[in-house]
N, C-alpha and C positions, 0 to 999 in steps of 0.2 A: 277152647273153653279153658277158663282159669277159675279154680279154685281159692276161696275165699273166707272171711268166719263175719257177718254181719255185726259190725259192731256200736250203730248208732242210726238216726233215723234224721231226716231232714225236714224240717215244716217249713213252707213255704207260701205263704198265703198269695201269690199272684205268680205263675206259670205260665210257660208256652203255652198255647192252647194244644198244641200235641202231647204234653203232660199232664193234661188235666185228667183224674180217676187215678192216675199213677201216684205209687209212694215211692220217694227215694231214700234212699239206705247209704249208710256209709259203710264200705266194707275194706277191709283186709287180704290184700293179696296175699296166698300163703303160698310157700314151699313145696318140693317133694316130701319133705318131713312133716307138714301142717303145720308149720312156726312161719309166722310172719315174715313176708319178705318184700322188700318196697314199703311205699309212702301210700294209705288210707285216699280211697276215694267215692265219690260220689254215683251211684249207678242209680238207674230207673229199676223198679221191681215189679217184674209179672207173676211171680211166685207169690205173694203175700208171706214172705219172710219175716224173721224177726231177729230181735238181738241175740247173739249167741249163738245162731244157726250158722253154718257151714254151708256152704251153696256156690254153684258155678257162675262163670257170667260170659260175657262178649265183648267184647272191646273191637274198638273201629266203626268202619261202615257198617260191620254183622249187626251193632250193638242198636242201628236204628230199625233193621228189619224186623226183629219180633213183636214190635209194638203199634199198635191200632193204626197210625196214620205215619207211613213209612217217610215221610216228611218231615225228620224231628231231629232236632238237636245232640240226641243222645251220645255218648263216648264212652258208655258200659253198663250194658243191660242183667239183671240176674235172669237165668232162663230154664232155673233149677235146683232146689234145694238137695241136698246129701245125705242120705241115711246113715252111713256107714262110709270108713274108709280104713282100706287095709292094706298096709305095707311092708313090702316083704322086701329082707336085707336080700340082696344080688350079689 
């Protein structure tokens, strides 16, 4: 799982048919510190997240298995939004 901050949303008026009902999100990989790290990308969303949420995701093969029709194009699923996150200096 990787840690992220939702920062945009994607419309897309004609989809795989295995993203159909799905909303894509742009998000932010973040850090152990939650500061951005890497280049914004595009993920499928089962959470019904939003802008500014904070939330895990998947990436890879994992990233087409959470989603209705395991047949799909996917390369980074959210599979969990974040209530809280606490870090403690080591």
């Amino acid at each position: 799982m990787i840690l992220a901050r939702v920062i945009g949303t994607v419309v897309a008026t004609r989809k795989v048919k295995a993203f159909e009902g799905l909303k894509l999100m742009i998000v932010q990989p973040l850090d152990e510190n939650i500061q951005p790290s890497g280049e914004p990308l595009v993920a499928t969303d089962t959470q019904q997240s939003g802008p500014g949420q904070i939330v895990f995701y998947v990436a890879s093969r994992e990233a087409s298995l959470p989603l209705p029709d395991p047949f799909n194009p996917s390369d980074a699923t959210i599979t969990g939004i974040v209530d809280s996150v606490d870090v403690q200096e080591g």
